[in-house]
C-alpha positions as protocol buffer text, in pm:
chain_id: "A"
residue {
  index: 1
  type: UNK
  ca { x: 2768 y: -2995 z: -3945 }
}
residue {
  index: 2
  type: UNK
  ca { x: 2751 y: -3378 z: -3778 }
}
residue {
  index: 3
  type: UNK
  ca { x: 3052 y: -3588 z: -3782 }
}
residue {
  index: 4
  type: UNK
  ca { x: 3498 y: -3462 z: -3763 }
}
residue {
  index: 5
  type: UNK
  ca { x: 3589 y: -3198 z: -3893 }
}
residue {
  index: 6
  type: UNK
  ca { x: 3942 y: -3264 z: -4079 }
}
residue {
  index: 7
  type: UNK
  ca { x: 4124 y: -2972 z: -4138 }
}
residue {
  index: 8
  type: UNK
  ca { x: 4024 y: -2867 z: -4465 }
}
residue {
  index: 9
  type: UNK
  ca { x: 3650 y: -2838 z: -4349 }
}
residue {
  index: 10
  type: UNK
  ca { x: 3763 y: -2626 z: -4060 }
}
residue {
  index: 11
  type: UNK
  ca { x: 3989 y: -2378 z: -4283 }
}
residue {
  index: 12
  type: UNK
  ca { x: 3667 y: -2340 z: -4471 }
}
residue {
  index: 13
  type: UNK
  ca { x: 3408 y: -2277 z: -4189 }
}
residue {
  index: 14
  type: UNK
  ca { x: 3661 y: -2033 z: -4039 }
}
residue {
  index: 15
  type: UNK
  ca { x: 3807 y: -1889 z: -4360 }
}
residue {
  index: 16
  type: UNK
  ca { x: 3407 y: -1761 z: -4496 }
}
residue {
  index: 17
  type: UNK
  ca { x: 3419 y: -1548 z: -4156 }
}
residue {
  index: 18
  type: UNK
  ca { x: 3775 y: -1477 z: -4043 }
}
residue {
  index: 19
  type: UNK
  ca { x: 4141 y: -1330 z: -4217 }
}
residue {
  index: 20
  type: UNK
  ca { x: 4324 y: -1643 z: -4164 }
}
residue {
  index: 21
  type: UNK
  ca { x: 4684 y: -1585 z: -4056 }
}
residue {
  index: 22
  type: UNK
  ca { x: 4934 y: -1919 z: -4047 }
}
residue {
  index: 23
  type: UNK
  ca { x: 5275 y: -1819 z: -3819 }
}
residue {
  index: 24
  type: UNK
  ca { x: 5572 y: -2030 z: -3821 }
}
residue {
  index: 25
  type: UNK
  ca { x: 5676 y: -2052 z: -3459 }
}
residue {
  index: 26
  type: UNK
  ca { x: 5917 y: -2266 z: -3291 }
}
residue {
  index: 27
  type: UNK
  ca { x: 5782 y: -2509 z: -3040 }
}
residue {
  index: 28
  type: UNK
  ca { x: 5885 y: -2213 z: -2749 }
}
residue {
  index: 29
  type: UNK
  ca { x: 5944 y: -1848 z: -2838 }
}
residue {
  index: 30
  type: UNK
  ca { x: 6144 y: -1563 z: -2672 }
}
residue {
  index: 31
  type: UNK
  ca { x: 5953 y: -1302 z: -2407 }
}
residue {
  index: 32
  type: UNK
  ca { x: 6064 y: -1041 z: -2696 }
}
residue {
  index: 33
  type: UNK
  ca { x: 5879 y: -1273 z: -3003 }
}
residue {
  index: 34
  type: UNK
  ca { x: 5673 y: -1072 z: -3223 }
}
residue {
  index: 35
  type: UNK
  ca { x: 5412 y: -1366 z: -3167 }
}
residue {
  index: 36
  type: UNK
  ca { x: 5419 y: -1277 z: -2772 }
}
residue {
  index: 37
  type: UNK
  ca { x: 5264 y: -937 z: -2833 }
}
residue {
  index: 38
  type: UNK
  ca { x: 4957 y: -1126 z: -2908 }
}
residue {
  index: 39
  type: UNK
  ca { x: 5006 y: -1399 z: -2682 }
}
residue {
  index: 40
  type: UNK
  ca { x: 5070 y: -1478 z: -2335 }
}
residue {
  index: 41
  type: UNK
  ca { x: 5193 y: -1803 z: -2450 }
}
residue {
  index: 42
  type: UNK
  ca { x: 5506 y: -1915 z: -2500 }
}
residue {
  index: 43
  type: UNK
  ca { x: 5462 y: -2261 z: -2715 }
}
residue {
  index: 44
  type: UNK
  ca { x: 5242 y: -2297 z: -3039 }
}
residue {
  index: 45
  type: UNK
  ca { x: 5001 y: -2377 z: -3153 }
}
residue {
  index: 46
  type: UNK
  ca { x: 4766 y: -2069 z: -3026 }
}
residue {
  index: 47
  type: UNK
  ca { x: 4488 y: -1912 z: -3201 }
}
residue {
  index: 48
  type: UNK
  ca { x: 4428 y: -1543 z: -3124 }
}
residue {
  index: 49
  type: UNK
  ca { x: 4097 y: -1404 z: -3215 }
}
residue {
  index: 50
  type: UNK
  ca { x: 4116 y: -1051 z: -3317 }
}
residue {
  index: 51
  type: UNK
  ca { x: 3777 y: -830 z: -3357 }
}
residue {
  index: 52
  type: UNK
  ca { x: 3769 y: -558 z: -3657 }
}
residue {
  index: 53
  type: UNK
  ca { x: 3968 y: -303 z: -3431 }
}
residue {
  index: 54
  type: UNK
  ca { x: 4258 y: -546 z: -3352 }
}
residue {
  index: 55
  type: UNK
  ca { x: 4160 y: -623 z: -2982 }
}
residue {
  index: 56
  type: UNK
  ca { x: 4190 y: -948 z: -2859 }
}
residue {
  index: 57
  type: UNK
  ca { x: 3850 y: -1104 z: -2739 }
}
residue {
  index: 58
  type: UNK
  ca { x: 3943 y: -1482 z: -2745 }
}
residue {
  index: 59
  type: UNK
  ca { x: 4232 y: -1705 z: -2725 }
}
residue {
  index: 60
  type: UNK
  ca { x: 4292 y: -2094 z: -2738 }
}
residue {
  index: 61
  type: UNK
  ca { x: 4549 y: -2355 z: -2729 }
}
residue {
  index: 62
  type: UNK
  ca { x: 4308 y: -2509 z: -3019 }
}
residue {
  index: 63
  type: UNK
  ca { x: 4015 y: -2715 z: -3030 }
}
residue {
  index: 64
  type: UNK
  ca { x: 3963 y: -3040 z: -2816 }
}
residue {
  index: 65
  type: UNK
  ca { x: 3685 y: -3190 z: -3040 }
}
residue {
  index: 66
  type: UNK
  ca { x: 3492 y: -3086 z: -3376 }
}
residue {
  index: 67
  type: UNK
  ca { x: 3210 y: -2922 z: -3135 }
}
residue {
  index: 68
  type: UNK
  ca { x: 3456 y: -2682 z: -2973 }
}
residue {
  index: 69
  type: UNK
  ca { x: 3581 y: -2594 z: -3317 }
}
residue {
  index: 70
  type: UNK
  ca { x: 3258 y: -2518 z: -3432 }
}
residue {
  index: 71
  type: UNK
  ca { x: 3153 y: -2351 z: -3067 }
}
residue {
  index: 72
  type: UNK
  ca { x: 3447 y: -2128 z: -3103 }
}
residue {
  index: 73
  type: UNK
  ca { x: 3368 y: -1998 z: -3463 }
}
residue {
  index: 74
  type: UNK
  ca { x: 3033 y: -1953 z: -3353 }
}
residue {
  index: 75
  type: UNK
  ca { x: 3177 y: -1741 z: -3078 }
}
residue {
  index: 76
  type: UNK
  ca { x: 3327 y: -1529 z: -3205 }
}
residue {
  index: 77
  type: UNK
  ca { x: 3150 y: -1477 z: -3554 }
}
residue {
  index: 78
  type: UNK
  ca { x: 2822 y: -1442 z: -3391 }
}
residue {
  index: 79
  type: UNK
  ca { x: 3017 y: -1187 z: -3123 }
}
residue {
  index: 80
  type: UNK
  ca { x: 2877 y: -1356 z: -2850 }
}
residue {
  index: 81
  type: UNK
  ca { x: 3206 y: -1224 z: -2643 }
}
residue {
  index: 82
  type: UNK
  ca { x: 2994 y: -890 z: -2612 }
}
residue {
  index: 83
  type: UNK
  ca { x: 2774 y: -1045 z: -2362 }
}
residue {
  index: 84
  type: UNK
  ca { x: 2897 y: -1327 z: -2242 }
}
residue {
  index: 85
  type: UNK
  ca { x: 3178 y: -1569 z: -2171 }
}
residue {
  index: 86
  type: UNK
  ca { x: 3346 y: -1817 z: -2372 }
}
residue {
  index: 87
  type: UNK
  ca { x: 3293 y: -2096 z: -2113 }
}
residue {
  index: 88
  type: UNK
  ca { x: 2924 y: -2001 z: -2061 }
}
residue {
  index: 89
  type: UNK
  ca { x: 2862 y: -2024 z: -2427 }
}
residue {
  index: 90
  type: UNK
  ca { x: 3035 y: -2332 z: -2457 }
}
residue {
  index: 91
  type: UNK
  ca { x: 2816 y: -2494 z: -2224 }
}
residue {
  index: 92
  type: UNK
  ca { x: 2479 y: -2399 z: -2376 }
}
residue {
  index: 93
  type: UNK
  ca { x: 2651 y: -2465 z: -2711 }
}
residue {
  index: 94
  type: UNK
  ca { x: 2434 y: -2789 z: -2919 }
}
residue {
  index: 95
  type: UNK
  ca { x: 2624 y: -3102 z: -2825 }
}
residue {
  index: 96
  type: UNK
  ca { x: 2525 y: -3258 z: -3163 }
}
């Protein structure tokens, strides 16, 4: 993929890999949330990566550019959290 991603190209690169989940969430939410047992964040938006057994192996405030976004699906389609981290993958990720 070369170019932005808008957001209807990025719910479909996610949604062929990933249940998609869309919360409703006030700007800040309570210590006691529902959203907070996910999260230790307490503002939106968040994106919580789940694997197949409900643990949490990668979390983000979002996605600073279209390479991140597609870094980040890469991630954590390609399970690259089993042996290694998100910010050494990032770097070796293509810039283009």
């Amino acid at each position: 993929m070369t170019g932005e991603l808008s957001g209807g190209e990025l719910r479909k690169l996610y949604a062929k890999d990933f249940a998609l989940f869309e919360a409703e969430a006030p700007d800040k939410y309570a210590k006691e949330h529902e959203l907070r047992k996910l999260t230790g964040r307490s503002y939106t938006p968040v994106w919580v990566f789940l694997d197949s057994s409900g643990k949490k192996v990668l979390e983000s405030t979002g996605f600073r550019n279209p390479r991140e976004a597609r870094a980040i699906h890469a991630y954590v389609s390609g399970r690259h959290y089993l042996k290694t981290g998100y910010q050494e993958f990032l770097a070796a990720f293509p810039k283009g």
